[in-house]
DOBA-730347 format. One record per residue: chain; residue number from 1; x, y, z of N, C-alpha, C in turn; residue in three letters. Coordinates in steps of 0.2 Angstrom, whole numbers, m for minus. Example, Ala and Ser with C-alpha at 12.3 -4.5 7.8 and 13.67 -1.06 7.14 Angstrom:
# DOBA-730347
("A"; 1; (66; m28; 39); (62; m22; 39); (66; m16; 39); "Ala")
("A"; 2; (64; m11; 35); (68; m5; 36); (64; 0; 39); "Ser")
//
This chain:
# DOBA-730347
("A"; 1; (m125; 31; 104); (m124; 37; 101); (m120; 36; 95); "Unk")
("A"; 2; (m122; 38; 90); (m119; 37; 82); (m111; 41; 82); "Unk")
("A"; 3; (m106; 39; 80); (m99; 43; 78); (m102; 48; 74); "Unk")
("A"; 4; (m98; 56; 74); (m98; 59; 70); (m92; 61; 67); "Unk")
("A"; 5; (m87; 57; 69); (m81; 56; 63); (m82; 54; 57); "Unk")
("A"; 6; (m79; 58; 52); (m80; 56; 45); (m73; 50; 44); "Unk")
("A"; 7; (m78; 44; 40); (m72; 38; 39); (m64; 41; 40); "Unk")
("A"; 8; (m60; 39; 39); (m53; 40; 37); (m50; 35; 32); "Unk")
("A"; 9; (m52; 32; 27); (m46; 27; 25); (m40; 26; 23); "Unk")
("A"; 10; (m38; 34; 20); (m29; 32; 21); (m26; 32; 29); "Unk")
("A"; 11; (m31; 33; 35); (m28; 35; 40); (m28; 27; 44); "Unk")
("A"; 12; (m33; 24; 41); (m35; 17; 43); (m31; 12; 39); "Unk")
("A"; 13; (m29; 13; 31); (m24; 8; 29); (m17; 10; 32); "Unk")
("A"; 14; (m14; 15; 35); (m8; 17; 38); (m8; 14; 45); "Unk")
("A"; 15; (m14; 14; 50); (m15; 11; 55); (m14; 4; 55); "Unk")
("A"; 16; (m16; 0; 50); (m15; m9; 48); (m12; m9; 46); "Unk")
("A"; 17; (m6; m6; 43); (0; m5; 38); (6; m7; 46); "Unk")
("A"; 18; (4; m1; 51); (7; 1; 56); (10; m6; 60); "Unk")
("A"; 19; (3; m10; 62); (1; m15; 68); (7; m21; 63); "Unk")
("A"; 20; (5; m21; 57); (7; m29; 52); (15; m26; 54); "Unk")
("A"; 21; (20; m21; 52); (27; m19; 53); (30; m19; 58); "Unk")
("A"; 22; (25; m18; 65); (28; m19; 72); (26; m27; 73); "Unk")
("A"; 23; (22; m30; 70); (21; m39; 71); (30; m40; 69); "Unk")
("A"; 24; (31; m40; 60); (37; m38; 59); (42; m39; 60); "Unk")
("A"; 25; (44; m34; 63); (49; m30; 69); (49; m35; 73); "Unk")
("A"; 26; (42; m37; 78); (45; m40; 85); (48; m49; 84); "Unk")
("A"; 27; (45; m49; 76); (45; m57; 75); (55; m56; 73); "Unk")
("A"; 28; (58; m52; 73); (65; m51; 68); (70; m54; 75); "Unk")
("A"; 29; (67; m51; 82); (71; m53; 91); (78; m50; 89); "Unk")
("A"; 30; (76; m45; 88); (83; m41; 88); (83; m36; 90); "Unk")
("A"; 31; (87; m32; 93); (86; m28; 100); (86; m20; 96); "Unk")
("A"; 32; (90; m19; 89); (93; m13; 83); (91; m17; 76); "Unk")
("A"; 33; (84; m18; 74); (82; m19; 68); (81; m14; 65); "Unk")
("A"; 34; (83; m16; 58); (82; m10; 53); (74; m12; 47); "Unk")
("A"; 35; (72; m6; 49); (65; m5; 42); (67; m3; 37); "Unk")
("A"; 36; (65; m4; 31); (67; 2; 26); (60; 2; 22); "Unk")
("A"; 37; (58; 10; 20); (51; 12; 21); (52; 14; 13); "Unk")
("A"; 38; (48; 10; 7); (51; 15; m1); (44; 16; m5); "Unk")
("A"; 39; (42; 22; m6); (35; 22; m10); (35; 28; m14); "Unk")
("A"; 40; (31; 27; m21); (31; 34; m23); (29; 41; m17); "Unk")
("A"; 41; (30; 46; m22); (29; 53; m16); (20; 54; m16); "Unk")
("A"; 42; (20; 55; m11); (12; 57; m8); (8; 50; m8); "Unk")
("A"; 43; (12; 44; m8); (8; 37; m6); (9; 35; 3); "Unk")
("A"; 44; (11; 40; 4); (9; 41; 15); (17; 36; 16); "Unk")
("A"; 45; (22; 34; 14); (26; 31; 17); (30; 36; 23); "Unk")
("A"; 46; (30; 42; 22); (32; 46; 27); (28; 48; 34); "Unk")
("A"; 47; (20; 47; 31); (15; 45; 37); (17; 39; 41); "Unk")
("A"; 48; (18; 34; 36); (18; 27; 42); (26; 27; 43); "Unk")
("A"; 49; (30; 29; 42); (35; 30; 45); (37; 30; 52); "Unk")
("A"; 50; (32; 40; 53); (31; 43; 59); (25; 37; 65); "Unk")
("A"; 51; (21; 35; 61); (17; 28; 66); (23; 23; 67); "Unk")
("A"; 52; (25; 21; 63); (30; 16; 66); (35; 17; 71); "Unk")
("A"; 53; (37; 24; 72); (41; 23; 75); (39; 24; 82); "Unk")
("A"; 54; (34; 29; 81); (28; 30; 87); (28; 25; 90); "Unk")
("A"; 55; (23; 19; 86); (24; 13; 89); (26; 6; 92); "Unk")
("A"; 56; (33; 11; 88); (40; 4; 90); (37; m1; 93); "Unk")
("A"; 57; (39; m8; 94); (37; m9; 96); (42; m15; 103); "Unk")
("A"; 58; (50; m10; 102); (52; m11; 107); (55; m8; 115); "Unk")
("A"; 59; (58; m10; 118); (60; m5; 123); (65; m1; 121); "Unk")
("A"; 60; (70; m4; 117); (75; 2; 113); (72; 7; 109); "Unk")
("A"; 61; (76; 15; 111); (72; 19; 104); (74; 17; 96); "Unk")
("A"; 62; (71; 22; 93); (70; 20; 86); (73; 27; 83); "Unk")
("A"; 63; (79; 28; 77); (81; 32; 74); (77; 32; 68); "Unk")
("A"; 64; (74; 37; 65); (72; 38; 58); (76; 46; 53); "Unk")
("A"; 65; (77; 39; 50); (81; 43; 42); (77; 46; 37); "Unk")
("A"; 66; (75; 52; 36); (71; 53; 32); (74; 54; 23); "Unk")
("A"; 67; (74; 52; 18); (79; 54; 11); (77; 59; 11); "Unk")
("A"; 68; (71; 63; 12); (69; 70; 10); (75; 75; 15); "Unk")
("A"; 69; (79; 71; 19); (85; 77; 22); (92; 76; 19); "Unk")
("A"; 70; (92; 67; 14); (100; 65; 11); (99; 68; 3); "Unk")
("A"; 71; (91; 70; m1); (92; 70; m8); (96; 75; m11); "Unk")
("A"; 72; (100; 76; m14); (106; 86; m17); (101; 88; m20); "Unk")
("A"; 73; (95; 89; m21); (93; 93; m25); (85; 90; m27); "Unk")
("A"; 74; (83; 90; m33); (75; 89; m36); (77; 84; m40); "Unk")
("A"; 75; (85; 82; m43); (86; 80; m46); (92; 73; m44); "Unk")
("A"; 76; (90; 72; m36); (95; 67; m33); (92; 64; m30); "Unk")
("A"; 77; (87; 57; m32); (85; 54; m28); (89; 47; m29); "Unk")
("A"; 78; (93; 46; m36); (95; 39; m35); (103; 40; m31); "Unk")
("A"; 79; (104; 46; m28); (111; 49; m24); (109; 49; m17); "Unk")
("A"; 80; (102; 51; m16); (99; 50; m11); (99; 43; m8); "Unk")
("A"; 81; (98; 39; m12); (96; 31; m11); (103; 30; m6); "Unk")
("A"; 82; (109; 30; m12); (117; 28; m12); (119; 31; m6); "Unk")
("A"; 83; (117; 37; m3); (121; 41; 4); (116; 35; 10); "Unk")
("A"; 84; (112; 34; 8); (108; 31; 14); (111; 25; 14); "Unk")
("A"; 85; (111; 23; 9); (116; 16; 9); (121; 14; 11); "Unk")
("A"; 86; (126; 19; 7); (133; 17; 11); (135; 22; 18); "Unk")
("A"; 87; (131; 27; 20); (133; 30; 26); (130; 30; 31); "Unk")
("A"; 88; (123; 25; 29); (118; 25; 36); (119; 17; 35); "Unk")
("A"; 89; (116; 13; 30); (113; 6; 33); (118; 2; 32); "Unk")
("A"; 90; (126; 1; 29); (130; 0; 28); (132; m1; 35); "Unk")
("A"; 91; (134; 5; 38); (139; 4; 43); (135; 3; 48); "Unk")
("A"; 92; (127; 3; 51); (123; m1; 55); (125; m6; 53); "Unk")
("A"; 93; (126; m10; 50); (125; m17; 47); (131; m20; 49); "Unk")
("A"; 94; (135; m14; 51); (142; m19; 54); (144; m17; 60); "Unk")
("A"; 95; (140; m13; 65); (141; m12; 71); (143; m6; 70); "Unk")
("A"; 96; (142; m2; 65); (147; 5; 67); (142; 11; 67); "Unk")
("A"; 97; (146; 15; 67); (142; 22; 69); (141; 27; 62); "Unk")
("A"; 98; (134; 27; 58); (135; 30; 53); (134; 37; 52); "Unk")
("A"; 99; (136; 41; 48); (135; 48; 48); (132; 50; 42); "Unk")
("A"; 100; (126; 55; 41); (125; 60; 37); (124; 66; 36); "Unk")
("A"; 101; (125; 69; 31); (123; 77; 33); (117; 79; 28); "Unk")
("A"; 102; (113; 83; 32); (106; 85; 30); (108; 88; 23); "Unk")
("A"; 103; (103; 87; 18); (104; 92; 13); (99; 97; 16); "Unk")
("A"; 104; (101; 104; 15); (99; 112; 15); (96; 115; 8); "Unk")
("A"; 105; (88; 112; 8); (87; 112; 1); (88; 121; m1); "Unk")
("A"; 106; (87; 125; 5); (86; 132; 5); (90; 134; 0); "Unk")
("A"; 107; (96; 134; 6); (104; 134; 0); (107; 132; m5); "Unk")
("A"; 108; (102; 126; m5); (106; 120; m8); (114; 118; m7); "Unk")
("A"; 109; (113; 116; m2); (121; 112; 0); (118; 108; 6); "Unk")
("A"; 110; (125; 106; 7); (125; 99; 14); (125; 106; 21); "Unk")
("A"; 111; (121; 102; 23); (123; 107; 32); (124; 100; 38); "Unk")
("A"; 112; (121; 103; 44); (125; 99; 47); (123; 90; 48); "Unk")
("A"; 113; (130; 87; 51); (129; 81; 50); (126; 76; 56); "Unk")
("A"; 114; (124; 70; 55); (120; 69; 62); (124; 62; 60); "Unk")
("A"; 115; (123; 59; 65); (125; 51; 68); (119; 45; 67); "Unk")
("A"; 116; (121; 40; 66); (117; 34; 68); (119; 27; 72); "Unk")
("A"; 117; (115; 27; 77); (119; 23; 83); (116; 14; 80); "Unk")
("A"; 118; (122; 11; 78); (121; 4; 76); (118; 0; 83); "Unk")
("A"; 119; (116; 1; 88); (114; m2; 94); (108; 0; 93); "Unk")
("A"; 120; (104; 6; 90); (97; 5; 89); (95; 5; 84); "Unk")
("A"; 121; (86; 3; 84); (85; m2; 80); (84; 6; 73); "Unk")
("A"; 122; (83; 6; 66); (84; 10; 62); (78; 11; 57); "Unk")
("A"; 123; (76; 16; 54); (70; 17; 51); (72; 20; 45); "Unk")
("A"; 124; (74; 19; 39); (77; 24; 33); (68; 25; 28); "Unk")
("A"; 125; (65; 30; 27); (62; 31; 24); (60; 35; 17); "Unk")
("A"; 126; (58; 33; 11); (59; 37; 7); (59; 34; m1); "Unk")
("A"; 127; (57; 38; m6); (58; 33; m10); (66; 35; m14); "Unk")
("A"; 128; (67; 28; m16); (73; 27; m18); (78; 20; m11); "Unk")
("A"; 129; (73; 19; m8); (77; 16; m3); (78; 9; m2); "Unk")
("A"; 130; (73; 6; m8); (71; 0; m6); (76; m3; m15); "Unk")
("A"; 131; (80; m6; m13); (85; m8; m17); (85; m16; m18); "Unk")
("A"; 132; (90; m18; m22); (91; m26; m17); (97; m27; m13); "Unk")
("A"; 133; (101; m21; m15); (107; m20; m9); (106; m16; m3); "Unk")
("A"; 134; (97; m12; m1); (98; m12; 4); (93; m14; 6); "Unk")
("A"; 135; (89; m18; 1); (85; m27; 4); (91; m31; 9); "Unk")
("A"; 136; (94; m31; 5); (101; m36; 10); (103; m33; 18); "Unk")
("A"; 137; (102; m25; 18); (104; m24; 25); (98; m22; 29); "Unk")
("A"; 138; (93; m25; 28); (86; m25; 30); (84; m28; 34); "Unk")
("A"; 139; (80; m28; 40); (77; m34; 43); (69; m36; 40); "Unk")
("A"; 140; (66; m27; 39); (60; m29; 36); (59; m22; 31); "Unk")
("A"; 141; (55; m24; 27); (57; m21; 20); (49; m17; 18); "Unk")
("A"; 142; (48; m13; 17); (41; m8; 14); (39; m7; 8); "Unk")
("A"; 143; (35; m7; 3); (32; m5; m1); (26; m1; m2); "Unk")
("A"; 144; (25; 6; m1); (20; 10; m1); (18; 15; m7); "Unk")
("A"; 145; (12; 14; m10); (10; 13; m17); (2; 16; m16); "Unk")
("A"; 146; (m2; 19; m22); (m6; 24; m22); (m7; 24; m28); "Unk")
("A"; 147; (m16; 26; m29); (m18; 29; m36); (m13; 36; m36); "Unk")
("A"; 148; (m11; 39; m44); (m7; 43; m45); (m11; 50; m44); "Unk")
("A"; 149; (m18; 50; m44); (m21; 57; m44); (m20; 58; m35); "Unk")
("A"; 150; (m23; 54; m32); (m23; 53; m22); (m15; 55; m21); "Unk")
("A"; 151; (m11; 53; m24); (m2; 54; m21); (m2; 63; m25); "Unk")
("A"; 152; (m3; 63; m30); (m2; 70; m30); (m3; 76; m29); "Unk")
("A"; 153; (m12; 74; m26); (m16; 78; m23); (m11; 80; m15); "Unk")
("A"; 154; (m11; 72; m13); (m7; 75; m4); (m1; 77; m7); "Unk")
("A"; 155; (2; 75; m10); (10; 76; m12); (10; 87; m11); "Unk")
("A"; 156; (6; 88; m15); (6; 95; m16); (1; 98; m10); "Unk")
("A"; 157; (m3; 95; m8); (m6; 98; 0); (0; 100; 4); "Unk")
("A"; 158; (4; 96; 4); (10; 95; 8); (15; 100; 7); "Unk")
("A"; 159; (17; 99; 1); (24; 103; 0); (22; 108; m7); "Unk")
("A"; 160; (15; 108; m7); (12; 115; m11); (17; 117; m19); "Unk")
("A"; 161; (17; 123; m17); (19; 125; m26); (26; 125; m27); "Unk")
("A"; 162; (29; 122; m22); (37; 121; m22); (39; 116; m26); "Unk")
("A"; 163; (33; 112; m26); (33; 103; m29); (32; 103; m36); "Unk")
("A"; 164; (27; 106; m35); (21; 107; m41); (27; 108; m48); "Unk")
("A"; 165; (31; 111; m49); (36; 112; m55); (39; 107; m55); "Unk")
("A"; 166; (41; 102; m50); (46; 98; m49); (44; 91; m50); "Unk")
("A"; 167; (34; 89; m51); (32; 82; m51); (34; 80; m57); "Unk")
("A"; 168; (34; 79; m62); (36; 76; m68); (42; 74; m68); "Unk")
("A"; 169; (48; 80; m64); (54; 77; m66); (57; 72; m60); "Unk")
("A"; 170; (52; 73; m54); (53; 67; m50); (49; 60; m49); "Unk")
("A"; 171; (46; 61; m54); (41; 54; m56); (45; 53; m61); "Unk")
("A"; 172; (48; 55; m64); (50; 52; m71); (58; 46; m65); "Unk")
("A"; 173; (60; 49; m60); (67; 47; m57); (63; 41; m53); "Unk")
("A"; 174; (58; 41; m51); (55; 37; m47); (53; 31; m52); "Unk")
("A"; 175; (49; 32; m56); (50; 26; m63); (55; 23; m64); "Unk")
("A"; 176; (60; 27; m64); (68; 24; m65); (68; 19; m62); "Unk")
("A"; 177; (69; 23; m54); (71; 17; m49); (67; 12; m49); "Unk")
("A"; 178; (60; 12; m48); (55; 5; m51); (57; 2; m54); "Unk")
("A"; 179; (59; 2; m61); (61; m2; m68); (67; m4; m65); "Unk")
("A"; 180; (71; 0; m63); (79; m3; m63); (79; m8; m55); "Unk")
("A"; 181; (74; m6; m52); (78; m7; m44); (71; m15; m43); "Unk")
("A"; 182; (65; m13; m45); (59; m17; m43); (57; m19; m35); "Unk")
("A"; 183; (58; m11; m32); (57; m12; m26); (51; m15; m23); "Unk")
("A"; 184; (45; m15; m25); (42; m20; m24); (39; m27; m22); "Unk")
("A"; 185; (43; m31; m26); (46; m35; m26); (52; m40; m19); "Unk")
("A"; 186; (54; m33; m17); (58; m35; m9); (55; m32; m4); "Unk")
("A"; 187; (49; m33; m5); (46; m30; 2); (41; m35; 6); "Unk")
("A"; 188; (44; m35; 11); (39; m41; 15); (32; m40; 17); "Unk")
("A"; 189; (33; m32; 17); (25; m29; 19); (23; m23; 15); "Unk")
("A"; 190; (17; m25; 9); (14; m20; 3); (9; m17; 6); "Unk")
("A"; 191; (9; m11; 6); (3; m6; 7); (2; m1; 1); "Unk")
("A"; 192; (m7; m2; 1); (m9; 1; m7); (m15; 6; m2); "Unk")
("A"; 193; (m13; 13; m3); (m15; 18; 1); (m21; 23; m5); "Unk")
("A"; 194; (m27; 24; m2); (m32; 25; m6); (m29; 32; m10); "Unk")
//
């Protein structure tokens, strides 16, 4: 009997995105490995995130960091990058216990703060995340990338006409980081999402 599923490809390039990052992970034999997940907005990196961790692919659970909870505002993604860094993937990387606090975009201020336990393995994703100083505290490294009309289209599916004012001046920050950072470049596993 013929499927009547209609294809899926970006569900299917996040699926083989998924399987290659838990290969990854299991190749790393460490009990609290850290991913770091960095793509333009609406190129699925927060899709494969939620699969990754889904997937885990160990008996320890798995913490995910999301930067859409550390950025201060429309206008703080390279402050978003810097809190992940030095209060989440820093102090994993020496055994300690890191802390952040959600941004409250509502209010706009910090609200409450959560922990991160350096004994399991860690997921930070988001763009701005992918540095070479937080290549260094990495075990395995992400790059998730899109045609510009397909990331726009989900982007604003997504997060609708709250965004929609805000896409230029956060493309224009995300360029930055590109040119300045070449995250890219430090990723061990590239995903080009339709």
């Amino acid at each position: 009997m013929p499927s009547t599923t209609a294809p899926d490809p970006f569900g299917e390039r996040l699926t083989a995105a998924t399987v290659r990052i838990c290969d990854a992970i299991t190749a790393v034999s460490a009990s609290n490995p850290v991913v770091v997940i960095d793509g333009r907005s609406g190129a699925g990196k927060s899709s494969l995130a939620a699969r990754v961790a889904r997937a885990w692919p160990l008996s320890t659970p798995v913490q995910l960091v999301a930067l859409d909870s550390l950025y201060p505002g429309w206008g703080g993604l390279e402050r978003g990058a810097e809190i992940a860094r030095e209060n989440v993937l820093r102090p994993h990387g020496r055994g300690l216990i890191g802390i952040w606090r959600r941004w409250d975009w509502e209010l706009g201020e910090h609200a409450e703060a959560h922990a991160v336990d350096p004994a399991l393995g860690l997921i930070v994703e988001g763009c701005g995340a992918l540095t070479p100083a937080s290549a260094a505290l990495a075990d395995v490294t992400v790059w998730v990338d899109g045609p510009s009309a397909s990331r726009r289209q989900r982007a604003l599916e997504r997060d609708g006409d709250g965004f929609r004012s805000h896409w230029d001046m956060w493309a224009a920050q995300e360029d930055a980081h590109i040119g300045r950072h070449e995250p890219q470049r430090h990723a061990h596993v590239s995903v080009l999402t339709p």
